[in-house]
mmCIF file of the N, C-alpha and C atoms, coordinates in Angstrom:
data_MODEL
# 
_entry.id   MODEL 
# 
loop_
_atom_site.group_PDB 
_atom_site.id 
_atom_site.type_symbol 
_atom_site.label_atom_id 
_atom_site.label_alt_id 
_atom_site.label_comp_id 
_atom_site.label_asym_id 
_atom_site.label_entity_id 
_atom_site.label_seq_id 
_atom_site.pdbx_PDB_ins_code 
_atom_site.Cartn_x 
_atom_site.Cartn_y 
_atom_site.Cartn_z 
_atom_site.occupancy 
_atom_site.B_iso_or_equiv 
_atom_site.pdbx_formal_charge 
_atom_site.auth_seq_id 
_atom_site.auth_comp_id 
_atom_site.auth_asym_id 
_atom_site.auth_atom_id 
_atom_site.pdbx_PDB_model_num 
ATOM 1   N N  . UNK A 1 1  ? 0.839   -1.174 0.000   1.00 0.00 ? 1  UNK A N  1 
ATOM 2   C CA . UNK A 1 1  ? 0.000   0.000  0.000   1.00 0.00 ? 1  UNK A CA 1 
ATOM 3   C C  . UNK A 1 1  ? 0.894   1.250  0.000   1.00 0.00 ? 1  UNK A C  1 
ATOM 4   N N  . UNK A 1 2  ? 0.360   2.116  -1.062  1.00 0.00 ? 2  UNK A N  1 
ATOM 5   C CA . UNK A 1 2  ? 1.362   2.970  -1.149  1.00 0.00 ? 2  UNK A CA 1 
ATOM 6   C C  . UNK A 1 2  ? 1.075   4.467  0.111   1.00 0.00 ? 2  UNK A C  1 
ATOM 7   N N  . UNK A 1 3  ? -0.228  4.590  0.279   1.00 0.00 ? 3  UNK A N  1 
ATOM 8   C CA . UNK A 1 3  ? -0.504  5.854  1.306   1.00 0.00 ? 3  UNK A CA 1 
ATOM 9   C C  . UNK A 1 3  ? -0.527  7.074  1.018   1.00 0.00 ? 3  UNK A C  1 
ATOM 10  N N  . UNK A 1 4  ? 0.616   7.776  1.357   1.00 0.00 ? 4  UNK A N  1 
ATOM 11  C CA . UNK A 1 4  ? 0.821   9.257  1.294   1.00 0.00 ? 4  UNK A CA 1 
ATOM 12  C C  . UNK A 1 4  ? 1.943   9.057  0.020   1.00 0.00 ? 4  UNK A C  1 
ATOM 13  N N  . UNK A 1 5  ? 2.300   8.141  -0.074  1.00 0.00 ? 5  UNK A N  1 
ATOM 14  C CA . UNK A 1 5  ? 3.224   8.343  -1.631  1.00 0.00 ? 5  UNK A CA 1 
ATOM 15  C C  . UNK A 1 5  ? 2.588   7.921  -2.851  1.00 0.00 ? 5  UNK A C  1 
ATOM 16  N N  . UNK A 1 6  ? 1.290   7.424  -2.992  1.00 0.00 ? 6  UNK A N  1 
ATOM 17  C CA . UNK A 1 6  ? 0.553   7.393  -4.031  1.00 0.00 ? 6  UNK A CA 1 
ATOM 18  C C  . UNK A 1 6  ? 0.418   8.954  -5.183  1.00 0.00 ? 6  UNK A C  1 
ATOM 19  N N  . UNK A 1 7  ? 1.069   8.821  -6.306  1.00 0.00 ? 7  UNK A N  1 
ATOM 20  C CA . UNK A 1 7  ? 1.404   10.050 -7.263  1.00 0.00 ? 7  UNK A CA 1 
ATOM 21  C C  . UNK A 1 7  ? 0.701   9.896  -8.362  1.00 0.00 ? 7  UNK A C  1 
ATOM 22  N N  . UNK A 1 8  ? 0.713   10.955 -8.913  1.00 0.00 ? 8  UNK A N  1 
ATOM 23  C CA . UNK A 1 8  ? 0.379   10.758 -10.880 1.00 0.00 ? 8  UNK A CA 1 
ATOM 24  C C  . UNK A 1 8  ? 0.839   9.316  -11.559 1.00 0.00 ? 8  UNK A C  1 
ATOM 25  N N  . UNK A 1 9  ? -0.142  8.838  -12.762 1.00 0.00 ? 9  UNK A N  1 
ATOM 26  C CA . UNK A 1 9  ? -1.652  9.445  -12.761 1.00 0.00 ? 9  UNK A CA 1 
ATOM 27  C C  . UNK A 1 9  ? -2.425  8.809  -11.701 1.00 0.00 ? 9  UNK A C  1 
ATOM 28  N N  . UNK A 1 10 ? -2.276  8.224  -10.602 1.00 0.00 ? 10 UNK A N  1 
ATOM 29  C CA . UNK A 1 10 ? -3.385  7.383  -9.185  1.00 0.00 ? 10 UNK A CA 1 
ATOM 30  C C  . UNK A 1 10 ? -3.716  8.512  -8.723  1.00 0.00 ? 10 UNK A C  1 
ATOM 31  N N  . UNK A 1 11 ? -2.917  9.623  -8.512  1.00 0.00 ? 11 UNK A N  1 
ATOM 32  C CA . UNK A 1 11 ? -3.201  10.428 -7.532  1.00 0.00 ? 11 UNK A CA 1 
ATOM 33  C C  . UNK A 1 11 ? -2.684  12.090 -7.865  1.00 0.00 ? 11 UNK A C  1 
ATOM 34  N N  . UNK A 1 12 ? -3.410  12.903 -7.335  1.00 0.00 ? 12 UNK A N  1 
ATOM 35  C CA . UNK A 1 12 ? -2.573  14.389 -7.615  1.00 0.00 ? 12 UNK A CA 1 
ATOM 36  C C  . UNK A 1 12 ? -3.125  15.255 -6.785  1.00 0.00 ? 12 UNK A C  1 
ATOM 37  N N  . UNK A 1 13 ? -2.081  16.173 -5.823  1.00 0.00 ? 13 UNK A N  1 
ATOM 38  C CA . UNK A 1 13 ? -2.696  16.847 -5.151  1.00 0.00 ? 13 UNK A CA 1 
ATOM 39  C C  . UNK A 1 13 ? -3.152  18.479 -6.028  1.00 0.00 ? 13 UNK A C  1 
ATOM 40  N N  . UNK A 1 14 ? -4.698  18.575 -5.232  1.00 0.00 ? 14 UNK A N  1 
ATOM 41  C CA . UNK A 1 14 ? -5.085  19.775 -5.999  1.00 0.00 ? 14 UNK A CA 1 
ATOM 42  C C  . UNK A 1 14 ? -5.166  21.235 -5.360  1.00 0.00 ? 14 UNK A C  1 
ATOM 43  N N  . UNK A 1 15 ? -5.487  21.268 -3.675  1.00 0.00 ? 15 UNK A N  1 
ATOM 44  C CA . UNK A 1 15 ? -5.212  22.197 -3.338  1.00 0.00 ? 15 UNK A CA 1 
ATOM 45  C C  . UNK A 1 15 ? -5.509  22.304 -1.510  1.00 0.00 ? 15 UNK A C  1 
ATOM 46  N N  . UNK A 1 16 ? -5.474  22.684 -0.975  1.00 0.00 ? 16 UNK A N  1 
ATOM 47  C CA . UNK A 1 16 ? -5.648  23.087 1.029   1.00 0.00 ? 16 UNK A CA 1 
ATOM 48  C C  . UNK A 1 16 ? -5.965  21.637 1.040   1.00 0.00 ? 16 UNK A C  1 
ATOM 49  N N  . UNK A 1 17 ? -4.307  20.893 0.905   1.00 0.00 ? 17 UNK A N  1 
ATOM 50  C CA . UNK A 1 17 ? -4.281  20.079 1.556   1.00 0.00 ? 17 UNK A CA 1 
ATOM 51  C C  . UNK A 1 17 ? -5.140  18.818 0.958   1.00 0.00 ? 17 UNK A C  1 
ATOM 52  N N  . UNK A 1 18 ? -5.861  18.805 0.122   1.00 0.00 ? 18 UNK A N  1 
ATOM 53  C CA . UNK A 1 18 ? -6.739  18.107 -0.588  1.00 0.00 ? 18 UNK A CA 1 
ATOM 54  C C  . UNK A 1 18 ? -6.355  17.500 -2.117  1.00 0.00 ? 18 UNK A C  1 
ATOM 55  N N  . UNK A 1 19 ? -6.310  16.216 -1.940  1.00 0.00 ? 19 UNK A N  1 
ATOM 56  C CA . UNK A 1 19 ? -6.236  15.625 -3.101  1.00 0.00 ? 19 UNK A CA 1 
ATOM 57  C C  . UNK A 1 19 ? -6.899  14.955 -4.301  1.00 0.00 ? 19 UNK A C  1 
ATOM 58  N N  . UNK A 1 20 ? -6.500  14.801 -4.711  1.00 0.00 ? 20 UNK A N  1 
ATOM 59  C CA . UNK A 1 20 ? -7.748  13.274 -6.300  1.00 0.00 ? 20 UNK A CA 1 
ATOM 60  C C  . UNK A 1 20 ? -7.428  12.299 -6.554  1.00 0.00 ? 20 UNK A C  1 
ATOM 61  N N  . UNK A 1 21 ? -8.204  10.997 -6.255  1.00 0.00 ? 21 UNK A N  1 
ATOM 62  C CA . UNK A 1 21 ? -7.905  9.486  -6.574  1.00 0.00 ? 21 UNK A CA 1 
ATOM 63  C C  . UNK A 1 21 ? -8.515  9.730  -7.829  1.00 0.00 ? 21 UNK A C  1 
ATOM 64  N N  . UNK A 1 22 ? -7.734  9.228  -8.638  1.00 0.00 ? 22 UNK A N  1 
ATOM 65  C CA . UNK A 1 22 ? -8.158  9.016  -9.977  1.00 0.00 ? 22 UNK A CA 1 
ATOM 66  C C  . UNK A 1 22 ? -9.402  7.205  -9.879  1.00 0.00 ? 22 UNK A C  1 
ATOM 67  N N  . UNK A 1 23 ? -9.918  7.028  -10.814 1.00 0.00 ? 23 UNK A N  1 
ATOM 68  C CA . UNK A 1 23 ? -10.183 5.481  -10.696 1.00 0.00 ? 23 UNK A CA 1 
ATOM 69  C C  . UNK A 1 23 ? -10.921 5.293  -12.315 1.00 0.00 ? 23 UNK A C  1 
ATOM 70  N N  . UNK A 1 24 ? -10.281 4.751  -13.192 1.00 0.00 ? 24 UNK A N  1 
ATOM 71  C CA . UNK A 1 24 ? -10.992 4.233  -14.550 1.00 0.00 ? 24 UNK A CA 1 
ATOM 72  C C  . UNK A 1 24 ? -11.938 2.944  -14.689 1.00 0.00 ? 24 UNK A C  1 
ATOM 73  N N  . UNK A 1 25 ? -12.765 3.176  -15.235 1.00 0.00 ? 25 UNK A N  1 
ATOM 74  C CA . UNK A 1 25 ? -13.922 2.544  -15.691 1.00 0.00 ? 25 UNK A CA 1 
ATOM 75  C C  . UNK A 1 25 ? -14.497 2.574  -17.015 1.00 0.00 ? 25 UNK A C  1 
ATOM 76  N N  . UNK A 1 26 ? -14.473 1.731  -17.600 1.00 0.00 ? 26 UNK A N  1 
ATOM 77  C CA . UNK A 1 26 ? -15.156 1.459  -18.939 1.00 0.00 ? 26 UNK A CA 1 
ATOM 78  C C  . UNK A 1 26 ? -14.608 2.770  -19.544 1.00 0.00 ? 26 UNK A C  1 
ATOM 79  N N  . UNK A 1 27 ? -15.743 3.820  -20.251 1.00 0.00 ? 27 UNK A N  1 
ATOM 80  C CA . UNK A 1 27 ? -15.304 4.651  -20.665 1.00 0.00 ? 27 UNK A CA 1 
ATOM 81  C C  . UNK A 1 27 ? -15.251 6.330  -19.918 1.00 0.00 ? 27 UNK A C  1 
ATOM 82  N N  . UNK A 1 28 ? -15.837 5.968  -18.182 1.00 0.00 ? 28 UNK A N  1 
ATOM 83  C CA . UNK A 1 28 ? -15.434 6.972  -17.484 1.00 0.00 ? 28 UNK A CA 1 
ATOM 84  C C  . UNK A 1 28 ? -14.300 7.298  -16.653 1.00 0.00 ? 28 UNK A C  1 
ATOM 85  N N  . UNK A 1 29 ? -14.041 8.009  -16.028 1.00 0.00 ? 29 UNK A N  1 
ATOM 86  C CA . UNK A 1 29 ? -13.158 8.461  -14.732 1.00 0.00 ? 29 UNK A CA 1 
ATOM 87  C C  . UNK A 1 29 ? -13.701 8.854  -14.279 1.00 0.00 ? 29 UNK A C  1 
ATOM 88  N N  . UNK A 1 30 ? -13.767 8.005  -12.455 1.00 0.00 ? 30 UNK A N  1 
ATOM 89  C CA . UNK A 1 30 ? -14.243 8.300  -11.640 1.00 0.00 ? 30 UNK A CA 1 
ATOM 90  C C  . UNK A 1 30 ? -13.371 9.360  -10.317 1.00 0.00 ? 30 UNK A C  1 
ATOM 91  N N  . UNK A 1 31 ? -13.499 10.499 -9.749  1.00 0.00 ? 31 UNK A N  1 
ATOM 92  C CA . UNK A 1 31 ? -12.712 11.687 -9.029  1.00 0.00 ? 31 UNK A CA 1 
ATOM 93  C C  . UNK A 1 31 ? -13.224 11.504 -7.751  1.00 0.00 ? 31 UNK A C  1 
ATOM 94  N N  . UNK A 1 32 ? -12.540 10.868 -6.909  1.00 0.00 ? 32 UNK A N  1 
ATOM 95  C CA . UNK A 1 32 ? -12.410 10.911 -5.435  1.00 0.00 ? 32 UNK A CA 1 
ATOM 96  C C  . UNK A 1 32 ? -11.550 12.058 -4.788  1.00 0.00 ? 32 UNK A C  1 
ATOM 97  N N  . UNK A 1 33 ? -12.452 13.053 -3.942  1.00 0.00 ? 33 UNK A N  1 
ATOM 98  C CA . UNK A 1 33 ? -11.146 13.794 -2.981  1.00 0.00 ? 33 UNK A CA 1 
ATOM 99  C C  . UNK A 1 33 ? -11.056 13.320 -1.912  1.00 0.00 ? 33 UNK A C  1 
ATOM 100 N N  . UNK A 1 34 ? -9.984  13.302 -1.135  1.00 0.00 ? 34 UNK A N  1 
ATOM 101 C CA . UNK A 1 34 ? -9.120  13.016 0.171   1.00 0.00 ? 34 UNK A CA 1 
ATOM 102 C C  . UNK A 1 34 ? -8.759  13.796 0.694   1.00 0.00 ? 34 UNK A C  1 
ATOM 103 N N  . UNK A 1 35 ? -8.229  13.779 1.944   1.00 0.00 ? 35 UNK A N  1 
ATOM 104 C CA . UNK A 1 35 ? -6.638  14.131 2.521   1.00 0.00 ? 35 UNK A CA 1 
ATOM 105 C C  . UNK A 1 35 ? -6.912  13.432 3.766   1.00 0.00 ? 35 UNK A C  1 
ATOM 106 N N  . UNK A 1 36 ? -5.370  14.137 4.168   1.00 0.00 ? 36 UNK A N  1 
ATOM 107 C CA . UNK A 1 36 ? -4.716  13.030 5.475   1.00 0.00 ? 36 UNK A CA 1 
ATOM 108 C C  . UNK A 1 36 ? -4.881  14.231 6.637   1.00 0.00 ? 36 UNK A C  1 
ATOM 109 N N  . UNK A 1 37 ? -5.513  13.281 7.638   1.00 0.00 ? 37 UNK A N  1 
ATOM 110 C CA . UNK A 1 37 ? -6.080  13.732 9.101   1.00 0.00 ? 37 UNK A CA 1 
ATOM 111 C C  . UNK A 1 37 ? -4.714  13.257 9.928   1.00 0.00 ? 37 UNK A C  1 
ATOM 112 N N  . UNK A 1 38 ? -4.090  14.065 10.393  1.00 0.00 ? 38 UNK A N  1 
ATOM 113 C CA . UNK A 1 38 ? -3.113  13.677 11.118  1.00 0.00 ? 38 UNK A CA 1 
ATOM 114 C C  . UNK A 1 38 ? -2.121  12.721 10.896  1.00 0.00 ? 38 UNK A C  1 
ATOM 115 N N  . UNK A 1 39 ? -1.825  12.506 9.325   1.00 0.00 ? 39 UNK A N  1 
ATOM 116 C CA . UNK A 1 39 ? -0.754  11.743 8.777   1.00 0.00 ? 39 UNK A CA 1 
ATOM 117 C C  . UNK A 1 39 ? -0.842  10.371 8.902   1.00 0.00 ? 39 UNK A C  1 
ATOM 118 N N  . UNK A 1 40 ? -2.151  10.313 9.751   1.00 0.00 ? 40 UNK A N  1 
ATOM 119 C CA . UNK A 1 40 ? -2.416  8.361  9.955   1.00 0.00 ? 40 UNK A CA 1 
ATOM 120 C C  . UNK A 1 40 ? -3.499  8.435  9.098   1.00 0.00 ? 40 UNK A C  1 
ATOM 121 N N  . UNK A 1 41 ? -4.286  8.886  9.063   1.00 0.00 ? 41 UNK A N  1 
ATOM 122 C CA . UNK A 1 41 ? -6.285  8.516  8.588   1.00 0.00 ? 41 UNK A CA 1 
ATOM 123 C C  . UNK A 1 41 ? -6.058  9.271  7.232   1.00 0.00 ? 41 UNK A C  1 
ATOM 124 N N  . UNK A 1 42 ? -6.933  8.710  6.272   1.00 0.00 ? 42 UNK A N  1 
ATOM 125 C CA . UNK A 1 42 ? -7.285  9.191  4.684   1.00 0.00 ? 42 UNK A CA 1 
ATOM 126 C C  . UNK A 1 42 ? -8.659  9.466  5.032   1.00 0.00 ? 42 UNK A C  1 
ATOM 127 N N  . UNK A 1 43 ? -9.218  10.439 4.749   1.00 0.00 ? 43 UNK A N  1 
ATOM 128 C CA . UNK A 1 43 ? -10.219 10.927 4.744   1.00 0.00 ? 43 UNK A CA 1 
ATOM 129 C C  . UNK A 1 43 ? -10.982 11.142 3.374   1.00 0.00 ? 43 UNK A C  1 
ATOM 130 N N  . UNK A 1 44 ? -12.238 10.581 3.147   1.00 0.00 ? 44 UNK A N  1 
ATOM 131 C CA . UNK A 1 44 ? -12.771 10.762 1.819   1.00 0.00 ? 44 UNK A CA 1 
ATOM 132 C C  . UNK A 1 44 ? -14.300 11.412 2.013   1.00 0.00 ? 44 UNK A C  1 
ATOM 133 N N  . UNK A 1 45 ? -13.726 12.465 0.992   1.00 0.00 ? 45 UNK A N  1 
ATOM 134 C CA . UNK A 1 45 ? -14.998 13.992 1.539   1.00 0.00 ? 45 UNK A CA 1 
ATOM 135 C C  . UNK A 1 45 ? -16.313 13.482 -0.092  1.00 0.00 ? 45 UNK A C  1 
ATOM 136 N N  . UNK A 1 46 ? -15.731 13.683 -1.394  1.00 0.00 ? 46 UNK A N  1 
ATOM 137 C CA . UNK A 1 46 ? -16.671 13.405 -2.182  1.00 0.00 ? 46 UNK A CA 1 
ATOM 138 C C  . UNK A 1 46 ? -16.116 13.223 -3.092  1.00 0.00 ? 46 UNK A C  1 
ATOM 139 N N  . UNK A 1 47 ? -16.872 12.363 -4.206  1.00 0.00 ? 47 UNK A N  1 
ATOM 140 C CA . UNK A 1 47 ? -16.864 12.130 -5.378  1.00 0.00 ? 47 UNK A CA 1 
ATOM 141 C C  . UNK A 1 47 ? -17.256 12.119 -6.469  1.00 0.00 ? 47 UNK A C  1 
ATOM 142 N N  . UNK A 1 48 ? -17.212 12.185 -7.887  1.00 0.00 ? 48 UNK A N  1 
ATOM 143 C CA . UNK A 1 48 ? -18.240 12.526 -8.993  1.00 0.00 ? 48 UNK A CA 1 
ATOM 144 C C  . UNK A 1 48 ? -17.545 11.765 -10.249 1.00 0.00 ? 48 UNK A C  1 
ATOM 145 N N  . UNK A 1 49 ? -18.137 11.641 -11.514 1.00 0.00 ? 49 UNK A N  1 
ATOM 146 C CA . UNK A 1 49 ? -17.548 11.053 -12.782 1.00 0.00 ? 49 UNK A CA 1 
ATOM 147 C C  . UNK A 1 49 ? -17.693 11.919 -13.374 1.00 0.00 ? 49 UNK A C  1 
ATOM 148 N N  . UNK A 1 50 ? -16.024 12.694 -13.572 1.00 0.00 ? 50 UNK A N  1 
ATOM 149 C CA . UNK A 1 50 ? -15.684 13.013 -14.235 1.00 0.00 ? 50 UNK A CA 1 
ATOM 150 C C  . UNK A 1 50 ? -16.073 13.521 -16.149 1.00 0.00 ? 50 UNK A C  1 
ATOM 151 N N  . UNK A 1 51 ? -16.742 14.397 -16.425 1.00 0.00 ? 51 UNK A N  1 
ATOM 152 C CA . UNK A 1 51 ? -17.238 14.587 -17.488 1.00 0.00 ? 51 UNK A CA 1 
ATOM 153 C C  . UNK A 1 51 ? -16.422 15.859 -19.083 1.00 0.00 ? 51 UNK A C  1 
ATOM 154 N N  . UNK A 1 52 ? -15.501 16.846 -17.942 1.00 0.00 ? 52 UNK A N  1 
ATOM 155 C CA . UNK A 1 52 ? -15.187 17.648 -18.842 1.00 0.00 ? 52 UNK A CA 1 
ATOM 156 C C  . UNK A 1 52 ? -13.190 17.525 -18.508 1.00 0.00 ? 52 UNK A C  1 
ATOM 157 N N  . UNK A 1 53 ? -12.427 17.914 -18.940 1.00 0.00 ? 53 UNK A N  1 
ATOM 158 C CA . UNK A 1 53 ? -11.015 17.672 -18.783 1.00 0.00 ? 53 UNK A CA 1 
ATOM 159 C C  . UNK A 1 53 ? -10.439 18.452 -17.806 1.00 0.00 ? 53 UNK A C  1 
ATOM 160 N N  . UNK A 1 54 ? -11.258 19.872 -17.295 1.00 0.00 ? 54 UNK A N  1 
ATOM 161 C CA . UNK A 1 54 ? -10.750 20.155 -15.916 1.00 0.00 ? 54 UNK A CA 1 
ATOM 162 C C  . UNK A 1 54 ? -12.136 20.115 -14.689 1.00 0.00 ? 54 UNK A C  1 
ATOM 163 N N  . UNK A 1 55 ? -11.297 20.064 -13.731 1.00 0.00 ? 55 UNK A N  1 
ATOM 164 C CA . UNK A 1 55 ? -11.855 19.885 -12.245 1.00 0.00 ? 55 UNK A CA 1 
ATOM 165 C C  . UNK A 1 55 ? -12.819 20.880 -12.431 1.00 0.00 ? 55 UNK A C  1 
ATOM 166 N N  . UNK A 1 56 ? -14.590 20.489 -11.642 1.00 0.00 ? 56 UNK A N  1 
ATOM 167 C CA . UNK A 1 56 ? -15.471 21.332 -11.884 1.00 0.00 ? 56 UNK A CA 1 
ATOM 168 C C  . UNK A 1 56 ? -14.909 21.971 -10.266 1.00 0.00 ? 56 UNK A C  1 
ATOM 169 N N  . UNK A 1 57 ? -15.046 23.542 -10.083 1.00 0.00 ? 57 UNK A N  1 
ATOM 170 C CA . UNK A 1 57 ? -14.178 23.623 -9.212  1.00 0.00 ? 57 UNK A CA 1 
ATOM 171 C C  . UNK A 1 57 ? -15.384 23.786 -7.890  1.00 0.00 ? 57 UNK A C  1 
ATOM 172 N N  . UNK A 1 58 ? -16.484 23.665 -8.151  1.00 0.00 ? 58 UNK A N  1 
ATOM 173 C CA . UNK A 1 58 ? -17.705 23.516 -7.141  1.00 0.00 ? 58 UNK A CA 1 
ATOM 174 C C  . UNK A 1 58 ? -17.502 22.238 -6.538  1.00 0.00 ? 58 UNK A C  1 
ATOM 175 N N  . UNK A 1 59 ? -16.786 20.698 -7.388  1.00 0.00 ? 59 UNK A N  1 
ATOM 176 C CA . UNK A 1 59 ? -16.620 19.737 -6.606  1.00 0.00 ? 59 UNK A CA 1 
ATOM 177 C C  . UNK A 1 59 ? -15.204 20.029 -5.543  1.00 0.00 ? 59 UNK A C  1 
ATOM 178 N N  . UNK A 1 60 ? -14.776 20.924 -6.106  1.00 0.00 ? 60 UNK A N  1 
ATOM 179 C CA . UNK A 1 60 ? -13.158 21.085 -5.233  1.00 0.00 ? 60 UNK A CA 1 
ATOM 180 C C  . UNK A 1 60 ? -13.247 22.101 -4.058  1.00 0.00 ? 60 UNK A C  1 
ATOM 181 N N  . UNK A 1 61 ? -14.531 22.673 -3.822  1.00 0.00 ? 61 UNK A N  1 
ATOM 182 C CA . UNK A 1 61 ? -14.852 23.638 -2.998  1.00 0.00 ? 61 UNK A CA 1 
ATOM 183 C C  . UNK A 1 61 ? -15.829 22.778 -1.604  1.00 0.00 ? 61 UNK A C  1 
ATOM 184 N N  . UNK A 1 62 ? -16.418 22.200 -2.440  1.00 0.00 ? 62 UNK A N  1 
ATOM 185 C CA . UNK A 1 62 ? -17.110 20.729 -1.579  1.00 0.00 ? 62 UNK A CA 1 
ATOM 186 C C  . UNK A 1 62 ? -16.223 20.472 -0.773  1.00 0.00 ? 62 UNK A C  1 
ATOM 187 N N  . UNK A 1 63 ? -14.974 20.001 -0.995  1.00 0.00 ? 63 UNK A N  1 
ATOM 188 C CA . UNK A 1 63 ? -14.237 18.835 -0.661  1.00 0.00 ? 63 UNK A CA 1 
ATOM 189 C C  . UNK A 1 63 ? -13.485 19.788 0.375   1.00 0.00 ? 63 UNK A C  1 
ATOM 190 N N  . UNK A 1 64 ? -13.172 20.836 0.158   1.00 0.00 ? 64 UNK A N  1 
ATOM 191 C CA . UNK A 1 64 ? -12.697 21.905 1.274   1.00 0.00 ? 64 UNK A CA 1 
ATOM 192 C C  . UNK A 1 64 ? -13.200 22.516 2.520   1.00 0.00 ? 64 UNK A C  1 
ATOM 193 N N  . UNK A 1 65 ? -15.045 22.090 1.941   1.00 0.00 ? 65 UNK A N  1 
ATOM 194 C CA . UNK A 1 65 ? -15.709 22.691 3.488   1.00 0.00 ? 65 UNK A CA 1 
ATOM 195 C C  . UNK A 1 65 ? -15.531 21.403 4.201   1.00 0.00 ? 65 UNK A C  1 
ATOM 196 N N  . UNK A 1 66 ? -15.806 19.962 3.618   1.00 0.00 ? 66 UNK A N  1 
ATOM 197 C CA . UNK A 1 66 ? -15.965 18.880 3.930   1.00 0.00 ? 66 UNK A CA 1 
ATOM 198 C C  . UNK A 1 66 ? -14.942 18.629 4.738   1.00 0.00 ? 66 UNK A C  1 
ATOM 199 N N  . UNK A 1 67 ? -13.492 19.059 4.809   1.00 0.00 ? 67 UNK A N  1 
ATOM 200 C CA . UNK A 1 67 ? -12.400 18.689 5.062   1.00 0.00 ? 67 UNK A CA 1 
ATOM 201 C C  . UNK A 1 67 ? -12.300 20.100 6.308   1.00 0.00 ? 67 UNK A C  1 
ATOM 202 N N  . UNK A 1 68 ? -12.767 20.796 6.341   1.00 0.00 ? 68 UNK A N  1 
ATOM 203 C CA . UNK A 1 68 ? -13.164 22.274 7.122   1.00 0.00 ? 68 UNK A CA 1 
ATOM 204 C C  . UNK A 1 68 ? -14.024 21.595 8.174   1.00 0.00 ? 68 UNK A C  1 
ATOM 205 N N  . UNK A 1 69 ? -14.945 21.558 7.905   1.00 0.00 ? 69 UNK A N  1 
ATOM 206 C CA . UNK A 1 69 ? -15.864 20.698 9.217   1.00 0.00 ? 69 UNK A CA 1 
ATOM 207 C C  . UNK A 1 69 ? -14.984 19.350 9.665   1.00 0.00 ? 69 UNK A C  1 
ATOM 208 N N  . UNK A 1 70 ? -14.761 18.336 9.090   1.00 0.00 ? 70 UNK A N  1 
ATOM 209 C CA . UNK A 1 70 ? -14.004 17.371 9.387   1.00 0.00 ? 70 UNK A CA 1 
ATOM 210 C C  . UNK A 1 70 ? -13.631 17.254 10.481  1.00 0.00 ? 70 UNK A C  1 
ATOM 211 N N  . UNK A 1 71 ? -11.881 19.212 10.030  1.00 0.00 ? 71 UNK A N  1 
ATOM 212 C CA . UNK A 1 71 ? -10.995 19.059 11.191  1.00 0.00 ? 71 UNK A CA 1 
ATOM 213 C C  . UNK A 1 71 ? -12.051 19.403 12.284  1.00 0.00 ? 71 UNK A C  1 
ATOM 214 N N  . UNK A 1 72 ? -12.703 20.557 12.043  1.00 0.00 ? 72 UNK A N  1 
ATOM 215 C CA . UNK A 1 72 ? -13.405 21.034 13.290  1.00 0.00 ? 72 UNK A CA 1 
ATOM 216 C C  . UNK A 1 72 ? -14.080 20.131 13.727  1.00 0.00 ? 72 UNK A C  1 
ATOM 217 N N  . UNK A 1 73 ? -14.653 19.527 13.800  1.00 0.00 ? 73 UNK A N  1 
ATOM 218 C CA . UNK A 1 73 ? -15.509 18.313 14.660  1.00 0.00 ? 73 UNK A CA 1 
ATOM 219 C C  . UNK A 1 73 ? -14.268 17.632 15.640  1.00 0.00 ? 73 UNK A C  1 
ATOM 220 N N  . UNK A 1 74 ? -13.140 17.371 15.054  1.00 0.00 ? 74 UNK A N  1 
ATOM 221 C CA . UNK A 1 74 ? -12.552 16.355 15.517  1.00 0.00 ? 74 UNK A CA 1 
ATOM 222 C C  . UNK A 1 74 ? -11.686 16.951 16.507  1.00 0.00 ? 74 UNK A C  1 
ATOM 223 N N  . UNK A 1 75 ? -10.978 18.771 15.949  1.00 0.00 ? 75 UNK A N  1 
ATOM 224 C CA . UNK A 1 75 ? -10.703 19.329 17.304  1.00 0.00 ? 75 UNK A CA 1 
ATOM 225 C C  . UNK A 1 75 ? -11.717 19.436 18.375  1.00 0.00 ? 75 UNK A C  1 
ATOM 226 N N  . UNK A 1 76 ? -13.197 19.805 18.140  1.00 0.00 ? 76 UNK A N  1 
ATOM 227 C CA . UNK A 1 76 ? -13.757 19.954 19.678  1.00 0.00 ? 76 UNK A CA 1 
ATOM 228 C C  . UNK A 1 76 ? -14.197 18.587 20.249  1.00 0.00 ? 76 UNK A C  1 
ATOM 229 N N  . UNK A 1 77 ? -13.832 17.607 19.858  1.00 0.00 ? 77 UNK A N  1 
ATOM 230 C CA . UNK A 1 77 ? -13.780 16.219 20.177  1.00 0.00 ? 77 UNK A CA 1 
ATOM 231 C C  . UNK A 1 77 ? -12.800 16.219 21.656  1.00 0.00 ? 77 UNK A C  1 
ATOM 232 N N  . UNK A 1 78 ? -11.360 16.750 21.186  1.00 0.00 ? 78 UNK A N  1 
ATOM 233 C CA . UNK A 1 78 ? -9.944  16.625 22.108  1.00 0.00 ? 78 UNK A CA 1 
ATOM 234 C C  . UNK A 1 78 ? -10.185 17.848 22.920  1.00 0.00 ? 78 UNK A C  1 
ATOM 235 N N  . UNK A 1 79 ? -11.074 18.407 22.971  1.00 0.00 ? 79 UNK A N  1 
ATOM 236 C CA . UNK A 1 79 ? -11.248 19.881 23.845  1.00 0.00 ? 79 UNK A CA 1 
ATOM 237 C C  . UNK A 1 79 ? -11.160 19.140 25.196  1.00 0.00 ? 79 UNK A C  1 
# 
């Protein structure tokens, strides 16, 4: 298992910390975002199939609040 060293084309980071699992299918690509919660946990916020050649950037804004609430839940957890 590759983890945090998974790279192009499996993987590419796109922005705050947030990345894209690539995954092929028949004649789609399927776009998973991630990131890493404290360098142990992969976190998976959302996903969509892929339709035009760049990132719709409403799914990449998703994936930023998703990853925004995330941390916050999990800091007032350790409060």
């Amino acid at each position: 298992m590759k983890g945090s060293l998974l790279r192009e084309p499996e993987s590419k980071y796109v922005r705050n910390g947030i990345f894209e699992l690539r995954i092929a299918f028949s004649n789609d690509t399927a776009r998973v975002f991630y990131f890493f919660f404290k360098e142990k946990r992969i976190i998976v916020t959302n996903g969509f199939i892929k339709k035009t050649r760049k990132l719709p950037v409403r799914e990449i804004e998703r994936a930023i609040r998703y990853k925004a609430d995330y941390e916050e839940r999990q800091d007032s957890k350790d409060e």
